[in-house]
C-alpha positions in Angstrom: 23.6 -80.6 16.6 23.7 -77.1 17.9 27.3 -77.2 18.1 27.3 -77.9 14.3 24.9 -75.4 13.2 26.7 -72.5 14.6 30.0 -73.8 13.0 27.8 -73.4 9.5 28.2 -69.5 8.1 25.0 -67.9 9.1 24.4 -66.8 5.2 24.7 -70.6 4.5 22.5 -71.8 7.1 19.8 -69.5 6.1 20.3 -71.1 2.2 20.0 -74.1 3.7 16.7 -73.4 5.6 15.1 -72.1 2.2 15.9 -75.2 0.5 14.5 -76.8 2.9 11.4 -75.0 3.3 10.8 -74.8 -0.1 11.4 -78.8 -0.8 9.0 -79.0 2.1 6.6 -77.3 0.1 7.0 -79.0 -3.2 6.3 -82.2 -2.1 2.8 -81.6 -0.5 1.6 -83.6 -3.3 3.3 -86.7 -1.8 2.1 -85.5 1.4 -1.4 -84.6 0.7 -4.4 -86.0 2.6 -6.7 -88.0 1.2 -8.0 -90.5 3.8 -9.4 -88.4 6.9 -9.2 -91.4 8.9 -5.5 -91.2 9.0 -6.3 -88.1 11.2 -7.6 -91.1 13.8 -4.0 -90.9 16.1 -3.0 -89.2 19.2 0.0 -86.9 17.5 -0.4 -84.6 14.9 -0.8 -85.5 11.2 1.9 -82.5 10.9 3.8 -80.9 13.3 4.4 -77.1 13.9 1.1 -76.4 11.8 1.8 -77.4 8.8 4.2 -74.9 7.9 6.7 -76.5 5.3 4.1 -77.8 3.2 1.6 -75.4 2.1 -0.2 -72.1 4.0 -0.9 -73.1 7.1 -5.1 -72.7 8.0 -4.7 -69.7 10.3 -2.2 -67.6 8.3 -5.2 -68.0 5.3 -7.3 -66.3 7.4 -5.4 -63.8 8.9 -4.7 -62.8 4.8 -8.5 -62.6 4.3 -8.7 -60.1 7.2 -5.7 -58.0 6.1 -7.4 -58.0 2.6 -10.8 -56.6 3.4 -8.6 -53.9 6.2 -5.8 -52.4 3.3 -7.7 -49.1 3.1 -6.4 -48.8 6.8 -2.9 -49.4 5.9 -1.6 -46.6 5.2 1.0 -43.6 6.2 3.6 -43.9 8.7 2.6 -47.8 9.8 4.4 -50.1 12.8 4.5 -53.9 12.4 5.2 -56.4 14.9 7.9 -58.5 14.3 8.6 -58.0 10.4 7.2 -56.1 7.8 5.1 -59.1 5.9 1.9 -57.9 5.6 2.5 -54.2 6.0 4.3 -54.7 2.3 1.6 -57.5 1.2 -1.4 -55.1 1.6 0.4 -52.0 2.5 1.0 -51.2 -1.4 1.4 -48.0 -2.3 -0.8 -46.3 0.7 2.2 -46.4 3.3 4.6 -43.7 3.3 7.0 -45.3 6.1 7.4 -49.0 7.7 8.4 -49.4 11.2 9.2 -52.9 12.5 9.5 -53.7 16.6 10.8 -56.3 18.5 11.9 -56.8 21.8 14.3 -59.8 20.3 17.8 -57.6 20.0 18.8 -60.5 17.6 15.8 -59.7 14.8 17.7 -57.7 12.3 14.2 -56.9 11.0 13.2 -54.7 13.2 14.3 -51.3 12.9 13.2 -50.3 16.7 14.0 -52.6 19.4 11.8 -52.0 22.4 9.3 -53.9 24.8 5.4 -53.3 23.2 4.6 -53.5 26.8 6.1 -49.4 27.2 8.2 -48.6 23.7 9.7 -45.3 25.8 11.5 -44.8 22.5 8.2 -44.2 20.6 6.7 -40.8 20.8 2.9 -40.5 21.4 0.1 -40.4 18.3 3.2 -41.5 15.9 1.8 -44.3 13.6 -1.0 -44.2 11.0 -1.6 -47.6 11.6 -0.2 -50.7 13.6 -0.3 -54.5 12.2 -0.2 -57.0 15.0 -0.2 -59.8 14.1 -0.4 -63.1 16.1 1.6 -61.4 18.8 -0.3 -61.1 21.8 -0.2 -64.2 22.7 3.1 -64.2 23.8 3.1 -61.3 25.6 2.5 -61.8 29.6 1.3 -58.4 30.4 -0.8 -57.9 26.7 -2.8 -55.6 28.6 0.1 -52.9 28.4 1.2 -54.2 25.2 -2.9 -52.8 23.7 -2.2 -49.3 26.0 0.8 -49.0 24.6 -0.3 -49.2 20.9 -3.1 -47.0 21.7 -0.9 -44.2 22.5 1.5 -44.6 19.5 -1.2 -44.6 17.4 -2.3 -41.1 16.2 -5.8 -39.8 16.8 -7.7 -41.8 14.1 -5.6 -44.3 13.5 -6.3 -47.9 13.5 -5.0 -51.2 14.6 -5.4 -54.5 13.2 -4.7 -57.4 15.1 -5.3 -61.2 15.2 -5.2 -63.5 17.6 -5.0 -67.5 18.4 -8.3 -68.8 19.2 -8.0 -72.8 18.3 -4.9 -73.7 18.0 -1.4 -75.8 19.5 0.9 -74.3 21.6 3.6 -72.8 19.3 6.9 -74.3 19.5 9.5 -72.4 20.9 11.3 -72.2 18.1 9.2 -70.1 16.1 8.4 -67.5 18.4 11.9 -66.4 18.6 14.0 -65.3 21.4 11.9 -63.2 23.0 8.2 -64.6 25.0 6.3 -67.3 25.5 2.6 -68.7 24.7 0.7 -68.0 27.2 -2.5 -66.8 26.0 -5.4 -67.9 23.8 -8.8 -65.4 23.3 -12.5 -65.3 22.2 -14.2 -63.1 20.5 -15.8 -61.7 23.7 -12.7 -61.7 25.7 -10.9 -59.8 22.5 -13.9 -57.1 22.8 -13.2 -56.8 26.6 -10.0 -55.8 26.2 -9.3 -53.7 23.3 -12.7 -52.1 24.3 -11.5 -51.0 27.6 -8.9 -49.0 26.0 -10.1 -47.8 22.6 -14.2 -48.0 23.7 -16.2 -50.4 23.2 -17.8 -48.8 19.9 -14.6 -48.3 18.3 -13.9 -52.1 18.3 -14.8 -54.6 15.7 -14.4 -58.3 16.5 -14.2 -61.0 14.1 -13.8 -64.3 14.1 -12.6 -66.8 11.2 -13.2 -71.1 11.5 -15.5 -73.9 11.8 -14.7 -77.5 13.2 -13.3 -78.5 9.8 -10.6 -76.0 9.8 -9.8 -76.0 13.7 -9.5 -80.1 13.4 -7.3 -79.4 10.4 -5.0 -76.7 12.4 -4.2 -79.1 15.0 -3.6 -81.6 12.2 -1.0 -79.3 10.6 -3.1 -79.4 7.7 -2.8 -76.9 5.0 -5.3 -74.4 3.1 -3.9 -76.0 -0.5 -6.2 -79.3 0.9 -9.4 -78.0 1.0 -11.9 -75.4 -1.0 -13.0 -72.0 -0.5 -16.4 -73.2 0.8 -14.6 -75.6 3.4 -12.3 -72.9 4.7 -14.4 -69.4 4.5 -17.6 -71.6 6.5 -17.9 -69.7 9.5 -19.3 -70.8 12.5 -18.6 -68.7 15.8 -18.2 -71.9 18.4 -15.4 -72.7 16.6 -13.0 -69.7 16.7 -9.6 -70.5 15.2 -8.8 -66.9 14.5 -9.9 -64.0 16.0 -9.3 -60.5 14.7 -9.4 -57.0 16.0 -9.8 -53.6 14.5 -9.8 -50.9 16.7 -9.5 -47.1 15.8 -8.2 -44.7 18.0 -11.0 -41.5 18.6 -10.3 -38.2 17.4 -9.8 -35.5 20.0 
C-alpha cells in the first residue's frame, strides 16, 4: 500500500484525500447516531475521533475558546503547526503570520525549528502565539512553554489548548515529528504555565461534561448533539483544557 501511494503524484494524492474527506463528511447522515446503545462495544463507534464525518467534539471547543480570545490575536502572531485559526479569528487584527514546525516535511511552516529552544527566533518577537493541541506531543513541554514565553513580547499573550479526555492520537495525524505522551488538568495546566508566566497572569479553562468526553472516545461529532449538550460544563469531566497566559510588562 505504501509502495503505491508514493507511485501516486503527490498533487493527486492530496485530491484524492479531499474527496475522500469530504465524502466522509457528506454521508454523516447515513452514519448518524441515533441509538446510544450501539455505543455498548469495546472499539470505538468511530475511529481517529470522528474526523471524516463532521467536527470532531474537541475541535468545537477549542473554536469556542479561540472565539471569546480574538481581541488577543493580533500583530506579528506565531502558530503551531499551520496557520488555521490564526486566519479563522485572526481577521484583520494580525499584521504577520508565522507558522513553526519541527517536521522539515510541513511546507506550512515558514520557520522550521524545535519549540523546545527556536535559536532562530529572536527574543519578545510575537504579539501573540496560538498553540494549539501541541503540547502533548512534546516530551520536554516544559521548555516548549519557556520558550514561547521568551518569543513572546512583553504583553503579549498565548492561547493554548490541551487534551484532557481523550484517545491517544494515531500516529498518523500528528505528523512526522513527536509523539503523545501527555494528557493535563486544569490544575496541572495552572502549575505549569504559572511557573513561567506567574501564577496571576494565567487563566485556566476547561470545556466538557461526561456526555461529550463519552462522545470523543466514540468519534462522535458536534453536528449530533445541541448547544445545551455540548456547552454543559462540568469540571470532573475535562475534555479540553485551555490556557491563556500574558507575558508581564517590564
Amino acid at each position: 500500500m505504501e509502495a503505491l501511494k508514493r507511485a501516486i503524484p503527490t498533487r493527486l494524492r492530496r485530491w484524492l484525500s479531499r474527496k475522500r474527506f469530504e465524502f466522509g463528511r457528506n454521508m454523516l447522515w447515513a452514519d448518524r447516531l441515533t441509538d446510544f446503545s450501539s455505543l455498548r462495544r469495546t472499539t470505538p463507534y468511530r475511529p481517529n475521533f470522528g474526523w471524516n464525518r463532521g467536527q470532531c467534539i474537541d475541535r468545537y471547543y477549542i473554536d469556542k475558546f479561540f472565539s471569546a480570545h480574538t481581541a488577543d490575536i493580533h500583530g506579528r502572531a506565531l502558530e503551531i503547526g499551520d496557520a488555521e485559526y490564526t486566519r479563522k479569528f485572526g481577521a484583520n487584527h494580525v499584521t504577520q503570520i508565522d507558522v513553526i514546525d519541527l517536521d522539515p516535511n510541513n511546507t506550512r511552516a515558514t520557520i522550521h525549528d524545535d519549540l523546545c529552544s527556536a535559536a532562530s527566533i529572536a527574543d519578545n518577537t510575537y504579539d501573540c502565539i496560538l498553540c494549539p493541541q501541541t503540547l502533548l506531543v512534546i516530551y520536554d513541554f516544559h521548555a516548549a512553554i519557556r520558550t514561547m514565553h521568551r518569543i513572546l513580547k512583553p504583553g503579549g499573550v498565548l492561547l493554548a489548548t490541551t487534551p484532557g479526555i481523550a484517545q491517544i492520537c494515531p500516529q498518523p495525524m500528528i505528523g512526522g515529528a513527536g509523539h503523545d505522551y501527555w494528557r493535563f488538568t486544569d490544575l496541572s495546566a495552572q502549575a505549569v504555565f504559572g511557573t513561567v508566566f506567574g501564577e496571576s497572569n494565567v487563566q485556566v479553562q476547561t470545556f466538557g461534561n461526561v456526555l461529550t468526553a463519552v462522545a470523543l472516545l466514540h468519534g462522535l461529532v458536534s453536528q449530533e448533539f445541541t448547544p445545551a449538550e455540548l456547552d454543559h460544563h462540568d469540571p470532573d469531566y475535562q475534555v479540553t483544557i485551555a490556557i491563556r497566559a500574558q507575558k508581564v510588562m517590564p
